[in-house]
N, C-alpha and C positions, 0 to 999 in steps of 0.2 A: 799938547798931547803927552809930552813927556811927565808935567804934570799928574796926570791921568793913573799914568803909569807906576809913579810911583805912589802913590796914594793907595792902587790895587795892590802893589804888594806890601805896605805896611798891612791892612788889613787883612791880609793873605799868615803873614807872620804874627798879627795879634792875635786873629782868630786859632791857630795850630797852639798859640802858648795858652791859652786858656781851655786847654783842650780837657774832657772830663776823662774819668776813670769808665770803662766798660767793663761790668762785670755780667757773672753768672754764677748757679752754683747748681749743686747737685747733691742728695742726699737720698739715704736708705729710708722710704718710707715704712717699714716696720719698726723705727725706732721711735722711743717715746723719750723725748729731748727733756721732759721736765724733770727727767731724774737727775741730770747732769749739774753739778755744782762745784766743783773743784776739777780742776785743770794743771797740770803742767807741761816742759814743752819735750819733745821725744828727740833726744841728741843726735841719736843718730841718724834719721833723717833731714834734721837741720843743720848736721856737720857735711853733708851732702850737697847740702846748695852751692850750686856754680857763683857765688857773689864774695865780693869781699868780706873781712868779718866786721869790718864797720858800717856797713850795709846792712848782717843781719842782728846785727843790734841794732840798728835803728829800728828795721824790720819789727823782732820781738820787745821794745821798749814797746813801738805803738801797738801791738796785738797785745800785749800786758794791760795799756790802759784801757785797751776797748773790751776784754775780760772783765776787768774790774768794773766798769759801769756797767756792764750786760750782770753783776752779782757774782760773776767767776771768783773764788779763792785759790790760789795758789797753794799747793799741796806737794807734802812726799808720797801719798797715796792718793794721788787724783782719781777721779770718770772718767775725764779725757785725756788725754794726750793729744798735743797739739806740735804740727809740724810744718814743715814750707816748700815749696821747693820754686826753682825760678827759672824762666828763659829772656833770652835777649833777641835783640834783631834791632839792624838798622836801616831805618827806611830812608831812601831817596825821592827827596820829590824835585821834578825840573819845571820849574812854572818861565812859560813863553811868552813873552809881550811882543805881539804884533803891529803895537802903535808905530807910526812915526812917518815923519816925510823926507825925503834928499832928493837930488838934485841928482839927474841920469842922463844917459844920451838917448836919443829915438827923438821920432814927433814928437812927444809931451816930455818936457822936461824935468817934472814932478811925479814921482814913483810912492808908490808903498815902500818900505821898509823892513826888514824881518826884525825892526827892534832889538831887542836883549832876552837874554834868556838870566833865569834865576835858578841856582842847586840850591837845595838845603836838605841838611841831613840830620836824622833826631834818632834816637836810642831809643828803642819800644820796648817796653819791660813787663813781662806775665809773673804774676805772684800767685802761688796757689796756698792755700792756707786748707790742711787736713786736719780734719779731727775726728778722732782714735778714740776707739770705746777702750778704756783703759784695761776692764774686766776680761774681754772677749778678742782682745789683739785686731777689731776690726774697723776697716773706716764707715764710719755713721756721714756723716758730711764733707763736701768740700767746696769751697770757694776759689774764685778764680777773678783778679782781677789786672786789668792790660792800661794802662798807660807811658805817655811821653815821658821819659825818665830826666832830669836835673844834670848837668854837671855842677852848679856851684854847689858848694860846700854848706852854706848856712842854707841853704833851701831845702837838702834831702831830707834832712826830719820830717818837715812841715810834708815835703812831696809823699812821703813813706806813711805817715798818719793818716793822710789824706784818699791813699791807696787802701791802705788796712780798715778804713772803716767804713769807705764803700765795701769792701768785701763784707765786713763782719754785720754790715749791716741786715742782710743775706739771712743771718742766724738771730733765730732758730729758724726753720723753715715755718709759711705759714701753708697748713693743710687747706684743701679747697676741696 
């Protein structure tokens, strides 16, 4: 049984680490997105974010490159204006295993067990990524993207690209 046990929560822990980005996004339907070609990013909402500032460079490294494949140029006189802002939370999960057998007093000598119980705690992380009619000081779009956040070191790029482009994916919006 114990066997058992442990096998559900490997894949209890494999399944949470592959876990995907959830997004969404929202934008001003009277805008007509095709005018927009040049971008840059709006300091002073990005000097706002609750994150370290190695974090929103990683951040805006990967919103850079997924600018640049979407045709965005980089500008002193941008359309848009692009900015971030972030929340955190950390979630607890307490997974119960029920398995097992021992040895008790009464008639039957063979009991259930309450087994072991499992904590694991992960860093949920919301990025929202706005984008600013440059001309008009208004927001035209925003993305919003939530996943399980990295502590190692050589993975947050990868984790932060991975986030940014689920969101960016989002853009432009398609009319329906």
């Amino acid at each position: 049984m114990k066997f058992f046990s442990l096998l559900s929560l490997i894949l209890v822990i494999t399944l949470s680490s592959c876990s995907t980005v959830r997004v969404a996004s929202d934008y001003d339907k009277q805008t007509n997105f095709n005018g927009y070609k040049s971008y840059a990013f709006f300091k002073p909402g990005i000097d706002k974010a609750e994150i370290s500032d190695l974090d929103k460079k990683r951040i805006l490294r990967a919103i850079e490159s997924d600018m640049t494949a979407k045709g965005f140029t980089k500008s002193e006189n941008p359309d848009v204006l692009v900015s971030i802002f972030t929340k955190t939370k950390e979630n607890v999960n307490i997974y119960q295993n029920n398995f097992g057998f021992g040895y008790g007093w009464g008639w039957n000598p063979w009991f259930w067990n309450n087994g072991f119980n499992t904590v694991s705690r992960t860093t949920e992380g919301t990025l929202y990524i706005d984008l600013i009619d440059a001309s008009k000081n208004e927001l035209i779009w925003q993305g919003m993207g939530t996943a399980a956040l990295t502590e190692k070191v050589d993975k947050k790029q990868e984790k932060m690209n991975q986030i940014v482009s689920a969101i960016l994916e989002k853009y432009p919006p398609e009319f329906k």
